[in-house]
N, C-alpha and C positions, 0 to 999 in steps of 0.2 A: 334548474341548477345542475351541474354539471361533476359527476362522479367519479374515482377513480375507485374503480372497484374491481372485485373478483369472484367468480362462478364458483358459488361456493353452494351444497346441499348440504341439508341436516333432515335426520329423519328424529322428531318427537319422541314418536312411539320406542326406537332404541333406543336413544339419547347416543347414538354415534355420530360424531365428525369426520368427516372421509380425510383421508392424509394425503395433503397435496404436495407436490414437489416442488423444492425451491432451488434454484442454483447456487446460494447462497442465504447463510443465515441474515436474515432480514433484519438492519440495523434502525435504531429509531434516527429520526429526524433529525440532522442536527443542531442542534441551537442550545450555546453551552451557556445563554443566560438563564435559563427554564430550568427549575428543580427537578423535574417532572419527564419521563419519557412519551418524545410526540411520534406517531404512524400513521401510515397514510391509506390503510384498510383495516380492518379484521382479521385477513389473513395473515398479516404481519406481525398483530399482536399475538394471536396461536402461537407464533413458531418461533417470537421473540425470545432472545438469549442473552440480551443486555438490559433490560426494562427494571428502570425504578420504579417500587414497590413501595406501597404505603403500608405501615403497620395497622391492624386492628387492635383496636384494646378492648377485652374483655370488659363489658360491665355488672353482667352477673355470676353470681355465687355458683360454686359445683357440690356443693353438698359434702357427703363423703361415700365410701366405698359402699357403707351398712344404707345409706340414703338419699343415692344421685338426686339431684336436680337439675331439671333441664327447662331453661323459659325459649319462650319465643315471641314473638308479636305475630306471626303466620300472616304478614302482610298482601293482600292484593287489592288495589284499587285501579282508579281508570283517571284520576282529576287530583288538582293540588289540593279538594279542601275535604278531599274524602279519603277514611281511617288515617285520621292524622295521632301518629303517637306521641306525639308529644305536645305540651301546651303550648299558648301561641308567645311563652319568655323560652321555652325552650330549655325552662329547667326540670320539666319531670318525664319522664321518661315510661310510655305504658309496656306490660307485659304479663304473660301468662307463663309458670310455674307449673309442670307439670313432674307427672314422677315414673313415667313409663319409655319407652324406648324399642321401637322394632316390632311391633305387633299393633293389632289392631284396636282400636280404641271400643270398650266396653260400654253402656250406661252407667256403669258404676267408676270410672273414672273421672275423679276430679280433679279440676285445672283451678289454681289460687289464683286471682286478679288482682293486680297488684302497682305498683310504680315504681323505678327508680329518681330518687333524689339528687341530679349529677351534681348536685352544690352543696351537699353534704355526705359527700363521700361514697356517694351509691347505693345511699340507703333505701333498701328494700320495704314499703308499705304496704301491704295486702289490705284490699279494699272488697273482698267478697269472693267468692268462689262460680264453678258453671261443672256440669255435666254436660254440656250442650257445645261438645267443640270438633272438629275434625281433625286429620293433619296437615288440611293444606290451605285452610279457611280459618284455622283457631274459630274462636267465638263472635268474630267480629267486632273485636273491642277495639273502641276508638273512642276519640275526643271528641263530644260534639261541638260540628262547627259554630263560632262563633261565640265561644264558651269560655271561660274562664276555671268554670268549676267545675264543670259536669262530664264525667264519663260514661259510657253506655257498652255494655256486651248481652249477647243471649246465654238462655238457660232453659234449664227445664223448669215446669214449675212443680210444687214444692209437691204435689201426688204423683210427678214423673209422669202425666199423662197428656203433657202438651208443651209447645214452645213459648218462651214467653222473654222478654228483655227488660235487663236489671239496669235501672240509673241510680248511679251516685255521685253525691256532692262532696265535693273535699274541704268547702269550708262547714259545713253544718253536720260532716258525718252519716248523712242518711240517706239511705236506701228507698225509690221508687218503682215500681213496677208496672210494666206494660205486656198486658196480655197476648201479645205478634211478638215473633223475633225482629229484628231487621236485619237487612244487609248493607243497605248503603243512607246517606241521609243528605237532604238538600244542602247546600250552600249556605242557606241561613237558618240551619238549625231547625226548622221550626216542619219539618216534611219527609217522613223516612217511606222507603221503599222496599219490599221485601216478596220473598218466595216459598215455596214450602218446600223446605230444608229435607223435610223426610223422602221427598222424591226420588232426589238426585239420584243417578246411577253413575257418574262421573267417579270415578274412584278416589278416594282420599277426601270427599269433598259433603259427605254425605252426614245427619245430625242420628245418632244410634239408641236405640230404645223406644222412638216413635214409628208408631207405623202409618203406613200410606195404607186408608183404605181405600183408595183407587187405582191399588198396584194392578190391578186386571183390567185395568178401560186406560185406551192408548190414548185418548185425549176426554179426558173430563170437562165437566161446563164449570164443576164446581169450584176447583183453583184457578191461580193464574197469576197476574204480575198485581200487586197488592201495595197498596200508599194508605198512610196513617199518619196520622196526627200524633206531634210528639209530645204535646202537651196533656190530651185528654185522650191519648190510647184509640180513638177512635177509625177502624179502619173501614176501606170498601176493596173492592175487587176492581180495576180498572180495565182489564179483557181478560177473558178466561183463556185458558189453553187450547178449547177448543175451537174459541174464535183466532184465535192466533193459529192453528192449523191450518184451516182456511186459509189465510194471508200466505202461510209456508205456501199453501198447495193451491194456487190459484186454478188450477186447471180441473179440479176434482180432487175429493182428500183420497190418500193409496187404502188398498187394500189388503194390501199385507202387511197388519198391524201385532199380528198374533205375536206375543214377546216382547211387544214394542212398547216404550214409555217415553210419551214426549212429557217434554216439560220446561219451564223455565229456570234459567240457571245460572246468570250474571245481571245485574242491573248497574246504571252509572251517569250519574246526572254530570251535563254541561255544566261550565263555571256559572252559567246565571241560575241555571235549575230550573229551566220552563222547559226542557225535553229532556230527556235520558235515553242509553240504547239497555235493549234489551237484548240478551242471548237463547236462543229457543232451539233444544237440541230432542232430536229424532231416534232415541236411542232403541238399537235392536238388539235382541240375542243371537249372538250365530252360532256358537256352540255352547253348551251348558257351563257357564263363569266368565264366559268371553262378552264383548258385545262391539258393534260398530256402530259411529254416530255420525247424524250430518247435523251440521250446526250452521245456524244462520243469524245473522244482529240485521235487530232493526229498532228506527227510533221511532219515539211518538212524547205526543205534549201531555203534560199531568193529569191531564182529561182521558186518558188512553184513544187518544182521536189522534189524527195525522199522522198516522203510520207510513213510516217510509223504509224501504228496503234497503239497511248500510253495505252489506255484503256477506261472502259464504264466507264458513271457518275462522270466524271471527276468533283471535288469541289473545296476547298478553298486547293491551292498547291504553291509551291514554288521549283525549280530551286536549288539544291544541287551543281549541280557542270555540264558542257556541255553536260552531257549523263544521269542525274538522277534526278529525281523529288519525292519529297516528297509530298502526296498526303493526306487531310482527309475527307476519305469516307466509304459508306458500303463498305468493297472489300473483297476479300477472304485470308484468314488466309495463307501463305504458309506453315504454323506449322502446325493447327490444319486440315484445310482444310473449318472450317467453314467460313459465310462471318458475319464478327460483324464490328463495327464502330469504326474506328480510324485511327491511323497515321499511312501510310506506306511509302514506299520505292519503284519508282520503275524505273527503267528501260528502256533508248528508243533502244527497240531491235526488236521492233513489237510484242513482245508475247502478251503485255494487262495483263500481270499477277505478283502481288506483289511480289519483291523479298524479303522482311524483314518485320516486323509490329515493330515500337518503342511502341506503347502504344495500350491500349484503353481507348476515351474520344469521348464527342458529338460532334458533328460539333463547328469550328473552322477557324478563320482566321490568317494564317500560316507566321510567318516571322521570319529569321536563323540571329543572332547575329552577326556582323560580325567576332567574331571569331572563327564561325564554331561549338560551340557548346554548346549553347542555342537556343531552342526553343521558341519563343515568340507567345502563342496563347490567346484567349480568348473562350468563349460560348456564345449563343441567353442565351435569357429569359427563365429562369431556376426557375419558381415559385415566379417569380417577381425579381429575381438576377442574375447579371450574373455576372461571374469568371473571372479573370484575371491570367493568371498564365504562368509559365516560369518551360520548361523540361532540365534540365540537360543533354544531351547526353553522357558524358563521364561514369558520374555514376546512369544514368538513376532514378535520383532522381526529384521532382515536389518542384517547390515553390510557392505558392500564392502570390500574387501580392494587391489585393483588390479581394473582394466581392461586387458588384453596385448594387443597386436598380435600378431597370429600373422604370422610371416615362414618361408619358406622358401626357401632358399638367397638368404640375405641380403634379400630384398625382402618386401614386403607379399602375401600370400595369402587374398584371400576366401572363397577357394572352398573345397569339401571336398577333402583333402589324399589321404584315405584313409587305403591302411596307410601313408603315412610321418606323419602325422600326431605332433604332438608335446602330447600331452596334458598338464597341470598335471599329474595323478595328485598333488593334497595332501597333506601328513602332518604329524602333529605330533610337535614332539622329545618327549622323555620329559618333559620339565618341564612342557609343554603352552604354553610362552613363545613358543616361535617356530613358523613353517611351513616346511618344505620344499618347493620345486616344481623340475619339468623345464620349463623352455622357451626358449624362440625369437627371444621378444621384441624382445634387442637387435639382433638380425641375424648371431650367431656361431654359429647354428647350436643342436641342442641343448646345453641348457649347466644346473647346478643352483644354484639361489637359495635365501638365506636371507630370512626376511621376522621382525622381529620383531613380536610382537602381545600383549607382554606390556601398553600401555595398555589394551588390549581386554580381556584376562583380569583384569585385577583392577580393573577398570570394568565392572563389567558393566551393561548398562541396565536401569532398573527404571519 
């Protein structure tokens, strides 16, 4: 497939956009029977000065001065049937309630878990609480697939001295519990996959109050990537970390570990759920609060058998179809050969190397339409804005969605926010009519929006 694209960089770690120069403000596409503005890059949409905009409508409460509230759903997934927040009629709506803002999450911070009701007016249900949340992972509350009734998030348990994941049923009102957290869960419901939360060193991303006692041994035997049964709680360990080193370090494992904390720290099951990828990050101290990581995805089947190497620096991706992942990262161009930032295509064949590039744009949180061909991304903080936008796959056309202000504690923030940062994190309801987002925008803090974008779906451009 054949691209009209433009050399474009973004660095993560600032969350800066380089300013490129146009001769002229870049007009959208014309075609005055489309409600919708069409472009023919990313960079067009950046610098766009005539783009219709879709409203978001606020679906939760701000509390008041004396007692902000702020929800979010702190979405990331990798597949259509994983943290899905809403049920499969698409009338309830998950979310977490929290009461903090700009600072780092305590143990003693509690998040309400709860739902909106969009068919009776956005009524608010709280269905149980968690101390067990981050800010860039929430609790991992989701619907389990395949479910009608049942939702699932983590927690602590009830002496604070270990993770554990709460299910509840919405017809029968009651509360079960499962001694592991999870992070992600099969396809059919019946198979969750999970890691140990207390590890992480990912910033934002980390569960507070438990401790790792293997923070001093850079790869332990005794964790690792972990599957459970969701019915009877029952788990195993399917490789540990330090057999998954090995695989990292084929050649010999390094020896300069002194500071270092590998560990496991994304999982994401294919649509059928007979392999998932794993992310296994190498993380070091380089100076005292700092740290650098290498990260690498690799898949394997529920057996922790048939390891195969997906590629480095694996980021914000998604799950095309059992054998391909759609990836947005630095990677290498298979056209040009250079490596620039954006969407690719690639492959679980073991090579590590992009079969196709759809675009280039900055980092992004990746989610596929359910009809296969829309792209649903957004951008960080882009000069105090961040994008919202939707790629065409058929005719490799962009549509802007909104342009947000990113605000933090009520005012405008250009800068990188870090871990409080309030990411879009996108999703589409089950109809694929509308978008879900968290953000900031209006100045209340985190807060979740509806957007409809049903002129968009049944317009498509041609």
């Amino acid at each position: 497939m054949k691209h009209i694209v433009s050399a474009l960089l973004f660095c993560a770690s600032t969350l800066i956009f380089p300013l490129l120069t146009f001769g002229a403000v870049p007009k959208s596409v014309d075609n005055p029977d489309l409600p919708y503005s069409v472009y023919n890059s990313f960079e067009e949409v950046l610098y766009a000065e005539d783009a219709k905009y879709f409203e978001p409508v606020r679906i939760s409460p701000i509390g008041n001065n004396r007692q902000p509230w702020y929800h979010g759903f702190f979405f990331y997934n990798c597949a259509h049937h994983e943290l899905q927040q809403f049920d499969p009629s698409g009338r309830y709506m998950l979310g977490m309630r929290i009461f903090i803002e700009g600072r780092k999450v305590q143990p003693f911070d509690r998040g309400e878990i709860g739902y909106f009701d969009l068919k009776n007016g956005n009524k608010w249900t709280k269905i149980g609480e968690t101390t067990a949340w981050n800010w860039q992972q929430g609790c991992r509350l989701q619907w389990i697939p395949g479910s009608m009734d049942e939702i699932i998030w983590n927690d602590r348990s009830h002496d604070g001295k270990s993770l554990v994941s709460r299910i509840y049923n919405i017809k029968t009102q009651q509360t079960r519990t499962l001694s592991f957290p999870v992070y992600t869960i099969s396809p059919n419901g019946k198979t969750a996959l999970s890691i140990n939360f207390e590890r992480i060193v990912h910033g934002g991303c980390k569960y507070v109050g438990i401790n790792d006692p293997y923070k001093n041994i850079w790869a332990p035997d005794e964790i690792g990537i972990w599957k459970m049964d969701m019915q009877s709680g029952k788990k195993e360990m399917l490789v540990s970390v330090r057999e998954m080193a090995q695989v990292m370090y084929p050649e010999g494992l390094p020896e300069d570990t002194v500071n270092g904390t590998l560990y496991v720290f994304r999982e994401g099951f294919n649509p059928s759920g007979n392999r998932f990828i794993a992310f296994l990050k190498d993380a070091r101290q380089t100076v005292p609060g700092r740290t650098s990581a290498r990260t690498e995805g690799f898949s394997m089947n529920l057996e922790g058998k048939d390891i195969k190497y997906f590629y480095r620096e694996p980021s914000h991706h998604f799950w095309l179809n059992d054998n391909e992942i759609m990836d947005n990262g630095y990677h290498q161009d298979p056209v040009s050969g250079e490596r620039v930032r954006g969407y690719f295509r690639f492959v679980d064949d073991g090579s590590g190397r992009a079969k196709e590039k759809y675009f280039d744009a900055p980092n992004g949180h990746i989610t596929l339409h359910p009809n296969g061909e829309w792209i649903l991304t957004d951008t960080y903080n882009i000069d105090g804005e961040i994008h919202l936008y939707m790629y065409h796959i058929p005719t490799e056309k962009f549509v802007p969605l909104n342009k947000l202000t990113y605000k933090l504690g009520g005012y405008l923030y250009p800068y990188n926010p870090g871990i409080f940062r309030v990411d879009l994190h996108p999703r589409f309801t089950p109809d694929g009519k509308s978008v879900s987002i968290d953000s900031s925008h209006d100045g209340f803090g985190r807060q979740m929006y509806m957007i409809d974008i049903s002129k968009i779906i049944d317009n498509p451009p041609n």
